[in-house]
C-alpha positions in Angstrom: -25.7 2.1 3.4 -26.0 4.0 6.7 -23.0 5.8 7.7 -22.0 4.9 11.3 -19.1 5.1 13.8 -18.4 1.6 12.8 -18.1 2.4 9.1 -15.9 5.4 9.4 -13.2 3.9 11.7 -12.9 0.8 9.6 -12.3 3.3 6.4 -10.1 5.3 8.3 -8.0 2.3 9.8 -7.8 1.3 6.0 -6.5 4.0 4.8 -3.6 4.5 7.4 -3.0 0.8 7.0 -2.5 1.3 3.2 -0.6 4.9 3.6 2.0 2.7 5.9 2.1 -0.3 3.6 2.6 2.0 0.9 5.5 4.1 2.8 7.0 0.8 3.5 7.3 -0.4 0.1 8.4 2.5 -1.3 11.4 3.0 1.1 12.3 -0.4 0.4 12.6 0.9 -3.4 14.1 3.4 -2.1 16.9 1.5 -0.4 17.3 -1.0 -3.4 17.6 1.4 -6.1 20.0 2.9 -4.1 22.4 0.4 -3.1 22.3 -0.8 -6.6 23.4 2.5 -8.2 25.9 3.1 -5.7 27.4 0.6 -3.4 25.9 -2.8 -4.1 26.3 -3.9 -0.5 24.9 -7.1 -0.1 23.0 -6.2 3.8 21.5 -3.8 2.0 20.1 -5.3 -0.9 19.0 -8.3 2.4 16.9 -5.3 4.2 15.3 -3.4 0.9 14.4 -7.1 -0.2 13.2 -8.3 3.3 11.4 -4.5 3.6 9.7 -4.9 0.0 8.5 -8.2 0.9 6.7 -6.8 4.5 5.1 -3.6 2.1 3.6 -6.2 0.0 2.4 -8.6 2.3 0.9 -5.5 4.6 -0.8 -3.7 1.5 -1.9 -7.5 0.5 -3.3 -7.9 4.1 -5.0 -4.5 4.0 -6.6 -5.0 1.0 -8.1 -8.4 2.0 -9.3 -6.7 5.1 -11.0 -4.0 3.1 -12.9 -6.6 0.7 -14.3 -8.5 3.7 -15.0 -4.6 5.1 -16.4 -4.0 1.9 -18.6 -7.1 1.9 -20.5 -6.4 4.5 -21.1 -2.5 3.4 -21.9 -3.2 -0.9 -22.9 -6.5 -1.7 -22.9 -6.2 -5.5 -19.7 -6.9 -7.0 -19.6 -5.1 -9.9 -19.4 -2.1 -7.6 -16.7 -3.6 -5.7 -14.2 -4.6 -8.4 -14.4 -1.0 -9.5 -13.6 0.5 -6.4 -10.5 -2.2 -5.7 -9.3 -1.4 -8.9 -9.4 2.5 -8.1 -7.7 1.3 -4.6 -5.3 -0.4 -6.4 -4.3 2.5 -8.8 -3.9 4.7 -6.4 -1.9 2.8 -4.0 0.2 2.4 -7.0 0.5 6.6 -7.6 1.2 6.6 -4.1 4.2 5.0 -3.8 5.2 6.4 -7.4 4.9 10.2 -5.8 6.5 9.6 -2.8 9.6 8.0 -4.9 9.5 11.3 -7.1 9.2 13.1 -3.7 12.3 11.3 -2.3 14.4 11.7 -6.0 13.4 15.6 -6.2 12.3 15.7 -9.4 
């Protein structure tokens, strides 16, 4: 695997594209707990669901786009479902801190 400018763009593109995915989802989280705790208003449980939605279909985008990435870097897949899995965990902890970030606790 040589490292080149090609390389390192496409890994950093992937991880702002998940960091904004996972931002996106969260907030949505965000905005539906919310509502339902409080004031169960019915546009807001419309944008949270329509938001949640987008997150997911962007982080499900990204991460398609970083297997065919991945492909072309590692071709041996028992080294790439390892690292999707880690990708996967941690976009999960991501959006899990940034909900205890936004909750204070």
């Amino acid at each position: 695997m040589q490292l080149t400018d090609n390389l390192v763009k496409s890994i950093f593109d992937n991880i702002r594209n998940f960091v904004l995915s996972s931002v996106v989802i969260a907030i949505s989280v965000i905005i539906l707990r919310d509502n339902y705790a409080a004031d169960h208003n019915t546009y807001q449980y419309f944008i949270g669901t329509i938001s949640l939605i987008a997150g997911i279909g962007l982080f499900s985008l990204n991460v398609v786009h970083a297997w065919k990435k991945l492909d072309t870097v590692i071709s041996n897949l028992w080294l790439k479902v390892p690292l999707l899995v880690l990708y996967a965990l941690v976009a999960i902890e991501f959006v899990r801190v940034l909900w205890v970030i936004r909750v204070g606790l």
